[in-house]
C-alpha positions as CSV (number, residue, x, y, z in Angstrom):
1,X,-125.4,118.3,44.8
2,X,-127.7,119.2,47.7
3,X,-130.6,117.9,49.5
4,X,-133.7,119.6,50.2
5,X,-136.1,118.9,52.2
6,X,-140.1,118.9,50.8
7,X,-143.2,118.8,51.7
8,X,-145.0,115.1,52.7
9,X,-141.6,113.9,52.5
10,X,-139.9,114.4,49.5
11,X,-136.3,115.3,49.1
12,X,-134.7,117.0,46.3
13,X,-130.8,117.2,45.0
14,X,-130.4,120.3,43.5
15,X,-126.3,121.7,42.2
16,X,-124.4,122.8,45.5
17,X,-125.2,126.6,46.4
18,X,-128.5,127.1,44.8
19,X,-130.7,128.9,46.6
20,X,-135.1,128.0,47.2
21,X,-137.7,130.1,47.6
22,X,-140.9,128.6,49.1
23,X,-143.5,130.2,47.0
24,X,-146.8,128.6,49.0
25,X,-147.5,125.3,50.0
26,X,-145.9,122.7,48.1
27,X,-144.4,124.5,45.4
28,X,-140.7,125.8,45.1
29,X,-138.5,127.7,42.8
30,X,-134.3,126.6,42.9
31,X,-132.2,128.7,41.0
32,X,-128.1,129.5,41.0
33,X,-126.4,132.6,42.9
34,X,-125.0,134.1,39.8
35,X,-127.4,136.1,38.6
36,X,-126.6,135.9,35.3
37,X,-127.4,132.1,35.5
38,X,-131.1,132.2,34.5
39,X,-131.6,128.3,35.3
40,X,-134.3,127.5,37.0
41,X,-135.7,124.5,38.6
42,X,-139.5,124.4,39.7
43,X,-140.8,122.1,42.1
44,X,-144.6,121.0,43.1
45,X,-145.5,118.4,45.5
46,X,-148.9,117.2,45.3
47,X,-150.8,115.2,48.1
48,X,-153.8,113.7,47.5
49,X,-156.6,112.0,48.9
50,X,-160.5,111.1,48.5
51,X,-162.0,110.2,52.0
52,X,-159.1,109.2,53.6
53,X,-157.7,107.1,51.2
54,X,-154.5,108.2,48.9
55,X,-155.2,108.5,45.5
56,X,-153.9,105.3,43.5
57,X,-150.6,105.4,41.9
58,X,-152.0,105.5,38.5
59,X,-153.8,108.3,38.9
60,X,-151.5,110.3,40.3
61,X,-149.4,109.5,37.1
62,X,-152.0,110.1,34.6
63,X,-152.2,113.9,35.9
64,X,-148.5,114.3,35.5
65,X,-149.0,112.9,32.2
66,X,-151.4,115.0,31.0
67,X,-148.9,117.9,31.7
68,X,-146.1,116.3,28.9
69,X,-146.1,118.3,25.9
70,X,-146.9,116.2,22.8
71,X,-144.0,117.2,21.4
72,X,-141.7,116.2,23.9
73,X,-139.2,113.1,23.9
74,X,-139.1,110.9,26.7
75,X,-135.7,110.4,29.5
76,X,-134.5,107.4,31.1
77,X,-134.3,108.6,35.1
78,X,-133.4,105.8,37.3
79,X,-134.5,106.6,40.5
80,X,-136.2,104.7,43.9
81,X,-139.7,105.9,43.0
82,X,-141.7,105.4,39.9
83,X,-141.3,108.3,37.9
84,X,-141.9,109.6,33.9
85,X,-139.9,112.2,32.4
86,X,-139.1,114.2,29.2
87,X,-136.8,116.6,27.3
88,X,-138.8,119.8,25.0
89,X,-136.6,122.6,23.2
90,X,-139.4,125.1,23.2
91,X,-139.3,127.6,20.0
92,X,-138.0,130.4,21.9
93,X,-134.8,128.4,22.4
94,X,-135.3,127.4,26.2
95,X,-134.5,124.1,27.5
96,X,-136.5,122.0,29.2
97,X,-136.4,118.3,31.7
98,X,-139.8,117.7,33.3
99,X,-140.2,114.7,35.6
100,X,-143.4,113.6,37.8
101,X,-142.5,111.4,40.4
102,X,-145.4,109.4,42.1
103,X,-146.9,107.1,44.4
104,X,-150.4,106.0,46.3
105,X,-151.5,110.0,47.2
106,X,-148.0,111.8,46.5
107,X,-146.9,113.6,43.1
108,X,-143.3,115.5,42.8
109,X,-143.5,117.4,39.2
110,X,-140.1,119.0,38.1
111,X,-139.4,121.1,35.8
112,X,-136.3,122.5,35.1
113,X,-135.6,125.5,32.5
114,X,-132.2,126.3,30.9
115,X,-130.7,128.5,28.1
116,X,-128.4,125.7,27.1
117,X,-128.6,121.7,26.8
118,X,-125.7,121.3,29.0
119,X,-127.1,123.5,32.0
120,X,-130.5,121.6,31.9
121,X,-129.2,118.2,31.7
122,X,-126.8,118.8,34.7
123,X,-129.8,120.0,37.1
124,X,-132.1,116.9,35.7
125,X,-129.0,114.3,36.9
126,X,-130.1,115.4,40.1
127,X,-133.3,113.9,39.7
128,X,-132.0,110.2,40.0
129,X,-131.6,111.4,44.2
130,X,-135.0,112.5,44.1
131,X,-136.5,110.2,47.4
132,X,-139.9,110.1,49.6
133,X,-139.4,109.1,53.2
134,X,-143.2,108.0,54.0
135,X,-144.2,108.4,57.2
């Protein structure tokens, strides 16, 4: 695995090689070289604040909740910084790991899309690395 630098200080371990596109502020797509590989991670990092102060904690997890399909099971990710995560197998087949990582002001939502269990599970165990270096 690799790390990648974020914005607000978020870093990301994603499988050695992969390349990221910055798409705008705060929002990336990871994917393998071999283009035959359709696995693909996408990352957004979310600051917020309301007059200066950050955003509590909780709220910043109930919006990632609010994104968790109701049909999706929950994942164990041990990590550093609070986070909730799940596992969908959409009806077209496509796998799916979703994690929201967050703090006081600061959300990092993953989402990582595979044709295969195996592929999608082996980007998420990245996830455990995921770290914020608050400045």
């Amino acid at each position: 695995m690799q790390m990648f630098k974020l914005d607000h200080g978020w870093e990301l371990a994603v499988p050695d090689g992969w390349i990221m596109e910055n798409q705008e502020i705060g929002s990336y797509i990871f994917y393998p070289p071999d283009p035959e590989d359709t696995t693909t991670l996408y990352a957004s990092v979310i600051h917020s604040e309301h007059q200066k102060m950050k955003v509590p904690e909780y709220m910043m997890q109930e919006t990632f909740e609010r994104s968790i399909p109701a049909n999706a099971q929950g994942v164990s990710i041990i990590t550093s910084v609070h986070c909730k995560a799940f596992f969908l197998l959409s009806a077209d087949g496509t796998y799916r790991v979703g994690a929201g990582f967050f703090t006081d002001g600061e959300l990092l939502s993953l989402n990582v899309y595979a044709s295969s269990e195996e592929k999608v599970r082996e980007v998420a165990a990245g996830f455990g690395q995921v770290k914020l270096e608050r400045g």
